[in-house]
C-alpha positions, -999 to +999 in steps of 0.1 A: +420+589+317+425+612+286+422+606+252+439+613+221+421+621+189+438+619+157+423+636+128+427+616+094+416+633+060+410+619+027+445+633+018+465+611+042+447+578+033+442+580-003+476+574-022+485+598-050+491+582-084+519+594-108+513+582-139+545+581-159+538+575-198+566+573-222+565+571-261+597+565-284+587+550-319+622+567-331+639+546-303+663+575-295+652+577-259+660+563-229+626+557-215+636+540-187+660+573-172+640+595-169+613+573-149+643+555-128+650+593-120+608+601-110+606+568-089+636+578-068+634+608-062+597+600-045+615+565-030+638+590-008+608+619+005+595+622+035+561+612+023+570+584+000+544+562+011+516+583-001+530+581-034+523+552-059+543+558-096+533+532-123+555+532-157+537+523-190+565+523-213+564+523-253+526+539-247+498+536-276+470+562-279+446+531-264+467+517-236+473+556-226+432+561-228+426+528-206+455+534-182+440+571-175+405+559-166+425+529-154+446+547-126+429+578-120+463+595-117+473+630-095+498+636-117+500+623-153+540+623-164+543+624-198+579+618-211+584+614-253+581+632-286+563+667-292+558+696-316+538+725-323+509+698-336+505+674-306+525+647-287+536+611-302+525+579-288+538+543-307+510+542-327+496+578-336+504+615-328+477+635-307+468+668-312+465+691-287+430+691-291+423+656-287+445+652-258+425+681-240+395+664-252+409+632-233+425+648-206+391+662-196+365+632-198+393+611-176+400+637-153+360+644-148+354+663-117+384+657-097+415+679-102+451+666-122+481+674-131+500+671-166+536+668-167+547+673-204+584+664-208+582+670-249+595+691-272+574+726-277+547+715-256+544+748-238+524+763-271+495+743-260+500+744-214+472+770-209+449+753-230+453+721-217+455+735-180+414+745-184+409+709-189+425+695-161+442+717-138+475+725-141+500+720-168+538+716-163+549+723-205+584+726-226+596+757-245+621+746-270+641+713-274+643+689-246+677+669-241+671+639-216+693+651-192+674+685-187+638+663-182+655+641-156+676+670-139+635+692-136+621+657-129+646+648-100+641+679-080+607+684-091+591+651-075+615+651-046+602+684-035+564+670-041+572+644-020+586+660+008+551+683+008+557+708-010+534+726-029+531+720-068+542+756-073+569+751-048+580+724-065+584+738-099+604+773-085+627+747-073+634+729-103+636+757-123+654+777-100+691+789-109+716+765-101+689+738-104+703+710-118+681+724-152+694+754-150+730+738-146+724+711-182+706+732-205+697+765-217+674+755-249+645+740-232+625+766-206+595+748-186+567+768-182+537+758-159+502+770-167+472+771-141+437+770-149+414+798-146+390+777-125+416+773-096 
C-alpha cells in the first residue's frame, strides 16, 4: 500500500485580502469601475479562490484606520484623489507622512502592498515602500480608464501566480491596455530596502 503526502503551506490556506478603498468627496469618480474591474479580473484567475477583495466605498480617515487593522490586507488598493501633499479620504486629506505612519503600525511585522491609484502619488512610493513593502504609485494625472486598464491586467496576472513584479511589467508593458488609454499618468513601483 503506498501513500501519498501532500505538502500544504501557510500560503495555500491562508486567503490573501485586497483591500480596495475608494474616496470621492468631489463625486467625479466612478468608484464602483474601477473595483467592478479588480473583482473580476481575480473572479476569472487560476487562483481565484485564494483571493478575498472587500470594497469600502466613500472611505473616511477612521473607517480606512479600523478596516486596515480590521482586514489585515495583502494588498491595500487605494483608488481616489492625490497630490504632491497626501491622498483624500471623505472626511480629511492625509499626508504622506501620516499615511506612512499608518501604513506601518497596521502592517506591523508582516509584509503589504500599497496600490495607489491617485494623482502624483509616485513623489511619495519609496517613502511609503520602507513602511510596508512595496508601493505601486502614479506620476502625473490619472484618468479612470488608465487605473482600470493597469488594474485589470495587474490583478489578473496576480491571480494567476504571478509575481508582484511580474504583474506590474505586464500592466505597464507596451500595448498594455495602459499603454493603449493614456500617456499622462506613468506608474512607478517602489520596493523597500529591507526586501
Amino acid at each position: 500500500m503506498s501513500t501519498t503526502t501532500t505538502t500544504v503551506t501557510t500560503q495555500d490556506v491562508i486567503p490573501k485580502v485586497i483591500l480596495f478603498v475608494s474616496a470621492d468627496a468631489d463625486n467625479k469618480l466612478d468608484e464602483q469601475a474601477e473595483f467592478e474591474a479588480v473583482k473580476d479580473a481575480i473572479s476569472r484567475s487560476a487562483a481565484h479562490r485564494v483571493w478575498n477583495v472587500i470594497h469600502i466605498p466613500s472611505c473616511t480617515s477612521y473607517v480606512f484606520c479600523s478596516a486596515l487593522l480590521y482586514y489585515r490586507p495583502t494588498i491595500l488598493h487605494f483608488s481616489g484623489h492625490g497630490n504632491t501633499e497626501g491622498i483624500y479620504f471623505q472626511d480629511i486629506r492625509l499626508g504622506w507622512r501620516v499615511l506612512a505612519y499608518i501604513l506601518d503600525r497596521a502592517a506591523g511585522d508582516r509584509f503589504c502592498s500599497v496600490i495607489l491609484s491617485a494623482c502624483d502619488s509616485e513623489a511619495h512610493s519609496v517613502f511609503l515602500a520602507e513602511a510596508v513593502g512595496i508601493v505601486v504609485a502614479m506620476e502625473g494625472t490619472v484618468r479612470e480608464h488608465a487605473s482600470i486598464a493597469f488594474s485589470t491586467i495587474f490583478y489578473r496576472q496576480l491571480g494567476d501566480g504571478k509575481s508582484f513584479q511580474e504583474a506590474f511589467n505586464a500592466a505597464t508593458a507596451p500595448g498594455s491596455g495602459l499603454s493603449s488609454y493614456d500617456n499622462d499618468v506613468v506608474p512607478h513601483m517602489a520596493i523597500a530596502s529591507w526586501l
